[in-house]
C-alpha positions as CSV (number, residue, x, y, z in Angstrom):
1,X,43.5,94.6,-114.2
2,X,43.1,94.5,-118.2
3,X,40.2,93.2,-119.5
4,X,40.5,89.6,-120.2
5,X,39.2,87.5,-123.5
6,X,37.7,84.1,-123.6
7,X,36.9,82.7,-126.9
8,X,33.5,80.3,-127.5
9,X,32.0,78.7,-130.3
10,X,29.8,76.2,-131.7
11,X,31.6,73.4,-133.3
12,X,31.1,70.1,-135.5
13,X,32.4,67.0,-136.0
14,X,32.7,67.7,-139.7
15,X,34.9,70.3,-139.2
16,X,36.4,70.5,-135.9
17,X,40.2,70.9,-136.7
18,X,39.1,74.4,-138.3
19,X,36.8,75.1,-135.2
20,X,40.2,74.8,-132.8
21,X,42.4,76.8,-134.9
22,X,39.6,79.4,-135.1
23,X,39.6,79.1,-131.4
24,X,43.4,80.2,-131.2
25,X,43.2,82.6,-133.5
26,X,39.9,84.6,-131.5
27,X,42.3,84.1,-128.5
28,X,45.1,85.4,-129.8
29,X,47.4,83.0,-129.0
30,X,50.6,84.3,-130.9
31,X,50.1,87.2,-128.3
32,X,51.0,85.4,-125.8
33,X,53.2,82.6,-126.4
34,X,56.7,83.3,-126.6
35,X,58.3,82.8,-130.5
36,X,60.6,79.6,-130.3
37,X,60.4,78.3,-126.4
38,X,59.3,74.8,-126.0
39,X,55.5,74.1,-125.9
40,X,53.7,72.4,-122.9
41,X,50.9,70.3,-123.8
42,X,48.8,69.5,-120.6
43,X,46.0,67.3,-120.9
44,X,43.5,66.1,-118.6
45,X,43.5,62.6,-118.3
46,X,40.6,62.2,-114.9
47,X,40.5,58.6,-115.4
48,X,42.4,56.5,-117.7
49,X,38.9,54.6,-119.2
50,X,37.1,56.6,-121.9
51,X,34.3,58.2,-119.9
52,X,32.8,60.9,-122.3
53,X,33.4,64.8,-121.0
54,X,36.4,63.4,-118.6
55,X,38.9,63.5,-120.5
56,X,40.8,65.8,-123.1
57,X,39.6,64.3,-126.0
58,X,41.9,63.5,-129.2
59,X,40.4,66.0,-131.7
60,X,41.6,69.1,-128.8
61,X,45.1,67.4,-128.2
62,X,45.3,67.0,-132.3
63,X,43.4,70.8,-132.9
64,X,45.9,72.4,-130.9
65,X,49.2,70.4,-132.0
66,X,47.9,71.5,-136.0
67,X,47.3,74.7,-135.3
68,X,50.6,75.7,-132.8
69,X,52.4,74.2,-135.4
70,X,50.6,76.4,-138.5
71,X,51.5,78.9,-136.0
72,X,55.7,78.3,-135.7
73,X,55.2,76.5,-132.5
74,X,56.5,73.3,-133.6
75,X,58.4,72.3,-130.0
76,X,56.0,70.5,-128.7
77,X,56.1,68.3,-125.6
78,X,52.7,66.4,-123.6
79,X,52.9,65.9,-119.9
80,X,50.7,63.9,-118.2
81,X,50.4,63.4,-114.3
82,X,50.4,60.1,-112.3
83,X,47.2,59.9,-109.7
84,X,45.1,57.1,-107.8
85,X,42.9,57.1,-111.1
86,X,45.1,57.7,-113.9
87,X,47.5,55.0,-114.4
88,X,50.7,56.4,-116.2
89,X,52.1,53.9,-119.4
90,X,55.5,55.3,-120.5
91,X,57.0,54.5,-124.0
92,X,59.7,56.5,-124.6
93,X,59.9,58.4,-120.8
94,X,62.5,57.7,-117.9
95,X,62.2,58.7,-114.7
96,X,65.1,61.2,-115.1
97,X,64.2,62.9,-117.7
98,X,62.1,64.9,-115.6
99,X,63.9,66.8,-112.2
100,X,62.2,68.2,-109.8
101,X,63.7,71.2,-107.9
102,X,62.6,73.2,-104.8
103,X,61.2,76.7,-105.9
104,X,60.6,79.7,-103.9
105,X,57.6,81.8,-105.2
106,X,58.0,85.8,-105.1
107,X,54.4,85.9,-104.6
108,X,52.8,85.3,-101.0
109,X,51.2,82.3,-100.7
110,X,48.0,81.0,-99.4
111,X,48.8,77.7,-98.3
112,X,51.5,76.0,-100.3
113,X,54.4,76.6,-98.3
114,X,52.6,76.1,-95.2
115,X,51.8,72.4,-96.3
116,X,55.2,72.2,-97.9
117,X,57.2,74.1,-95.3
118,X,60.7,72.2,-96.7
119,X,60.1,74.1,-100.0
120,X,57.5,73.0,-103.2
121,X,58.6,71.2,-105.8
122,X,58.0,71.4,-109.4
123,X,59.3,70.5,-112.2
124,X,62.2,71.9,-113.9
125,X,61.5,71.6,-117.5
126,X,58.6,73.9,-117.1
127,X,60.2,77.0,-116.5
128,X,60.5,79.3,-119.6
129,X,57.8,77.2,-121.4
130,X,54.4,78.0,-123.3
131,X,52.3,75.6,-121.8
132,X,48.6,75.0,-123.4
133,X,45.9,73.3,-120.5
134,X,43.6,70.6,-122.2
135,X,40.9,70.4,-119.4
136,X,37.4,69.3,-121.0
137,X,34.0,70.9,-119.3
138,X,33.3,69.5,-116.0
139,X,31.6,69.8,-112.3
140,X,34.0,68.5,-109.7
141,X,32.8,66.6,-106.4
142,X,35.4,69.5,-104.3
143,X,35.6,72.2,-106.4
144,X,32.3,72.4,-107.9
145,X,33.7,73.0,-111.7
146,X,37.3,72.0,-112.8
147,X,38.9,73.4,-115.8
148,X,42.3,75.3,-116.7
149,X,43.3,76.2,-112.7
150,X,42.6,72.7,-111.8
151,X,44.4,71.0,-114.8
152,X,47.7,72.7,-113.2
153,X,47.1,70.8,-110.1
154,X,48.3,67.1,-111.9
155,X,51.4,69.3,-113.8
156,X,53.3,71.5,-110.9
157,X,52.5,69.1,-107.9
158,X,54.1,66.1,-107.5
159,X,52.2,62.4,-106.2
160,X,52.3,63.9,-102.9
161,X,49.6,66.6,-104.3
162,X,47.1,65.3,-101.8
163,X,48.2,66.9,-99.1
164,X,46.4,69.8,-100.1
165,X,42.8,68.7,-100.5
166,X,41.6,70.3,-97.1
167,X,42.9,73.2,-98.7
168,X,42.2,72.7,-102.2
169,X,40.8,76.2,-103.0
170,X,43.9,78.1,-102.0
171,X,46.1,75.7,-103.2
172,X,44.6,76.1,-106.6
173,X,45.1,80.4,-106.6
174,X,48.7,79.2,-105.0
175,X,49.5,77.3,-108.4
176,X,48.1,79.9,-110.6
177,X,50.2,82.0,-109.2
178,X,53.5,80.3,-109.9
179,X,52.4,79.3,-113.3
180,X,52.6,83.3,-113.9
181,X,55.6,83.2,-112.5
182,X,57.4,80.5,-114.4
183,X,56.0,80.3,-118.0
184,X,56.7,82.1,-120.5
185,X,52.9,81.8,-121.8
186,X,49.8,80.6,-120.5
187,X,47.0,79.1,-122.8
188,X,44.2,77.3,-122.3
189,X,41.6,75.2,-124.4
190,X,38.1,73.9,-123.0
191,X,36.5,71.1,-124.3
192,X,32.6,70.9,-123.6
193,X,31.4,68.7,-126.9
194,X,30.6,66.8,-124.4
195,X,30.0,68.5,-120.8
196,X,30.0,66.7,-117.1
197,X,27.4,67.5,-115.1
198,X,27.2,65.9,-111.5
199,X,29.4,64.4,-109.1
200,X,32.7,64.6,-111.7
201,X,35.3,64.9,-112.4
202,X,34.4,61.0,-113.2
203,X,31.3,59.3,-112.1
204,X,29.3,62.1,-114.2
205,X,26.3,62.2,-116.8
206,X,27.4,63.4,-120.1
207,X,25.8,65.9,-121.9
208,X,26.0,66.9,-125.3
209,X,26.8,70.4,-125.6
210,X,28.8,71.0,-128.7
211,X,30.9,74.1,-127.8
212,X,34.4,75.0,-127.0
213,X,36.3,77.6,-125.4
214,X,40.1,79.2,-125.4
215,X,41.6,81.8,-123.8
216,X,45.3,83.2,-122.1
217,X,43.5,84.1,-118.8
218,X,43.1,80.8,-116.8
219,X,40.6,82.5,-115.0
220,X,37.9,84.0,-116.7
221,X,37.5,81.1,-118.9
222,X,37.4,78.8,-116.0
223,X,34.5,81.8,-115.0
224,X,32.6,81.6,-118.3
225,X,32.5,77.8,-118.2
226,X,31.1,78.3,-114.7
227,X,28.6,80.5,-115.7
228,X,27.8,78.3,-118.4
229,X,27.1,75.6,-116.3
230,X,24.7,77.5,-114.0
231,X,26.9,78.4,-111.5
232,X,27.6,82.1,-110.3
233,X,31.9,81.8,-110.7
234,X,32.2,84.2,-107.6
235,X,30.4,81.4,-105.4
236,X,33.5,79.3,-106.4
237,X,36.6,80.2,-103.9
238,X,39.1,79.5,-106.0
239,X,37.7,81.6,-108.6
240,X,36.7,84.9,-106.5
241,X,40.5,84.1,-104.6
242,X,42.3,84.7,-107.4
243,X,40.0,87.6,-108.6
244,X,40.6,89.6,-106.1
245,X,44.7,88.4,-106.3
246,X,44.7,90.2,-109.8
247,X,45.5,86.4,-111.0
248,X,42.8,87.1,-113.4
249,X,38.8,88.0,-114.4
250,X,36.4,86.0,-113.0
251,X,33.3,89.2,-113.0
252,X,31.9,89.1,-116.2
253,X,31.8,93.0,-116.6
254,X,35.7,92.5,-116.8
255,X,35.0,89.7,-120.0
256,X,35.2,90.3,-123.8
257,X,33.5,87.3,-125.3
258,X,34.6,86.5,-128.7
259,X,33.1,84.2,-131.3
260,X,29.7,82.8,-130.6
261,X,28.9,85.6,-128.1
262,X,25.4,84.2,-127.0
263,X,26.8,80.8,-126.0
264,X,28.2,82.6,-123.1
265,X,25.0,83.5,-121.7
266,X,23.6,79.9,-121.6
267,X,22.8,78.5,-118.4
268,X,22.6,74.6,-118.3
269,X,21.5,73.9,-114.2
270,X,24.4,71.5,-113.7
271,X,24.6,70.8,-110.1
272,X,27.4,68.6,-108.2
273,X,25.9,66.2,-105.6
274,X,27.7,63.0,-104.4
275,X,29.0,59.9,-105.1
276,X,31.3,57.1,-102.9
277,X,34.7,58.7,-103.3
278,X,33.2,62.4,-102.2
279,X,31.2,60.7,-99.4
280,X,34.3,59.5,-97.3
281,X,36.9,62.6,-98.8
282,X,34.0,65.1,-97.2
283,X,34.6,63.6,-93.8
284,X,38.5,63.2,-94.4
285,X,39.3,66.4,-96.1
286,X,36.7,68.9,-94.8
287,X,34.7,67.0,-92.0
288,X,35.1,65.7,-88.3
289,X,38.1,63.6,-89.5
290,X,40.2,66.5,-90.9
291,X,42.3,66.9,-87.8
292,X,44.0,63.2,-88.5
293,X,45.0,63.6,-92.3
294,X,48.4,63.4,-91.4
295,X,47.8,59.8,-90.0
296,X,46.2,58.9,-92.7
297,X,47.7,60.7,-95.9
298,X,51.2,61.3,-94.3
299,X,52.1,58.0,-93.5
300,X,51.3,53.7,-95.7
301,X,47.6,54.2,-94.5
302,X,47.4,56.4,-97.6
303,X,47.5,52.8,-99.6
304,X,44.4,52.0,-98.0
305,X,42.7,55.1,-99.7
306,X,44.6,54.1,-102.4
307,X,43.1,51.0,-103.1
308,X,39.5,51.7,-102.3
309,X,39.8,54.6,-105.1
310,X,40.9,51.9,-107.4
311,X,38.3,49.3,-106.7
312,X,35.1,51.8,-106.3
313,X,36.2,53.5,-110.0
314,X,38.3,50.4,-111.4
315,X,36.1,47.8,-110.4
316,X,33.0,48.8,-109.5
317,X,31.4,51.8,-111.3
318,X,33.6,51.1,-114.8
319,X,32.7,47.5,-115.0
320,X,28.9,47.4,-113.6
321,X,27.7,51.2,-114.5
322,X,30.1,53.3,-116.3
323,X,31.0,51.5,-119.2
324,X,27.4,51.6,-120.3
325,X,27.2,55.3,-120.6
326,X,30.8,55.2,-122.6
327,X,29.1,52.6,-125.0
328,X,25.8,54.4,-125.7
329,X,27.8,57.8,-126.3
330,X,29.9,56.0,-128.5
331,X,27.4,54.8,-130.5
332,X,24.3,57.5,-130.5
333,X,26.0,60.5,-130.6
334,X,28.2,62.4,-133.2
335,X,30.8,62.8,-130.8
336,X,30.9,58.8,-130.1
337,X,30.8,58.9,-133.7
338,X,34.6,60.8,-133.8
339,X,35.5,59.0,-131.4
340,X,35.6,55.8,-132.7
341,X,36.9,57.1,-136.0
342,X,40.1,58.5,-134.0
343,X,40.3,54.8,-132.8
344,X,40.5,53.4,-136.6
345,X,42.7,56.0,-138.0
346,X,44.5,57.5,-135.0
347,X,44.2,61.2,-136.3
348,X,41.6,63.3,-138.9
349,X,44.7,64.0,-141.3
350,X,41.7,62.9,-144.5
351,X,39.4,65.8,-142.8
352,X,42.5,67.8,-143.0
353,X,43.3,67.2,-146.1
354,X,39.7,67.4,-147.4
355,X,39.6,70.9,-146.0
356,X,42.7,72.3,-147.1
357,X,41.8,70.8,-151.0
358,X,38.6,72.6,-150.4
């Protein structure tokens, strides 16, 4: 396989529009997108309260829409998935605007049409588009870190994408796959201003980190921000699956970093651990339980799991712990700082505007 390039670089509040469209540039995403399809723009939305290094943040939705656009990319649509702990708010969306449609993969499969043996659905408006993954910088309680493979998980799989937890490694090198298959580019953009270390992808500590990353393969930046974190990417299944697949790099022999070079060889000794929600999925998903999934995932028990999601993240660790963090980040750190001026003005068209007069 080619030799892949992943993109990383210090950035600043002060000029962080400029930092993401150097980002694209280094990555070379005019390479890869196709000249006048529609434009995907799939954020990561792991919980809909503001919990610092969760999230996409607004400055990488707003970096990437400027700089596609200075680009000629100028169709632009944002999709956003509906889960236990996002709760999807439509404005302007109806239900059938969006189709799904069975679709047969040419590549073999690992698991996906085993667990969806009367064909996987996905949707239809993503075929023959560019689509650009938003995922910020993140350990996950099942995956160990989540970035551009995982963001795919909330776009191509519909609210029945649970099924596929016991098998969520495979699944993951499975949707990979497709996305090759099906759009016409692949991009992706990390956000680790603010990183998550410990049991994420919510009920994490933030960490200040002030870097980003960008690059076509999905892969080896998912394997730099591994590495990053302290984590050796070829310990992560998914990762060292879809190595060897030819899905991507994940060895970094087989990586050209651009930009900041020596960010790439930090190592932060982020670690995972637990919290309530992986405590009772290791024994559903992966533990003793595993053999009854379909009793309890397949049929209305599922609203039981349902609702104690909801009330351990909703109304327990938002309300009495989370909210906490949020509020000191907001207020003690730069990126708090940009935060709450995105909440006054809504965009950094003055920062724009400064830097263009400039």
């Amino acid at each position: 396989m080619a030799r892949s390039k992943v993109a990383v670089l210090r950035v600043r509040p002060d000029h962080i529009l400029d930092d993401i469209d150097r980002l694209y540039a280094l990555a070379e995403v005019e390479r890869v997108f196709a000249a006048g399809a529609t434009t995907i723009l799939k954020d990561n939305i792991s919980w809909h309260f503001p919990f610092p290094g969760a999230n996409t943040t607004p400055w990488q939705l707003e970096g990437t829409v400027r700089s596609l656009r200075a680009r000629g990319f100028s169709d632009l649509v944002c999709v956003q998935n509906k889960t236990v702990v996002t709760d999807a708010f439509r404005y302007n969306f109806k239900p059938e605007d969006m189709t799904w449609s069975v679709y047969r993969p040419r590549a073999k499969l690992n698991v996906l049409d085993q667990i969806y043996p009367e064909g996987i659905q996905i949707p239809d408006a993503f075929h023959g588009a560019n689509i650009v993954h938003l995922p910020s910088l993140k350990t996950h309680i099942y995956t160990t870190t989540t970035g551009a493979m995982k963001n795919a998980f909330g776009g191509l799989l519909n609210t029945r994408r649970h099924y596929t937890h016991s098998w969520i490694h495979e699944t993951l090198v499975d949707l990979l796959a497709i996305q090759q298959e099906i759009h016409a580019g692949l991009f992706a953009v990390m956000d680790g201003t603010t990183a998550g270390d410990g049991p994420g992808p919510r009920t994490m500590r933030p960490v200040i980190k002030d870097v980003m990353l960008a690059s076509a393969d999905q892969v080896a930046i998912d394997a730099v921000a591994a590495s990053m974190m302290g984590f050796d990417p070829l310990t992560i299944p998914f990762l060292r699956l879809a190595d060897e697949a030819g899905l991507g790099n994940a060895r970094r022999e087989a990586i050209d970093i651009a930009g900041d070079a020596a960010l790439a060889d930090q190592r932060w000794g982020f670690s995972v651990g637990d919290n309530g929600a992986s405590l009772v999925g290791d024994v559903m998903w992966f533990g003793p339980l595993k053999r009854f999934q379909n009793l309890f995932f397949r049929t209305p028990l599922v609203n039981l799991f349902v609702l104690g999601s909801e009330a351990y993240h909703d109304y327990y660790r938002w309300p009495l712990r989370d909210r906490r963090v949020f509020e000191h980040w907001r207020t003690a750190t730069h990126w708090g700082r940009l935060f709450d001026r995105y909440q006054a003005d809504g965009t950094l068209a003055s920062l724009a505007a400064a830097t263009q007069a400039g």
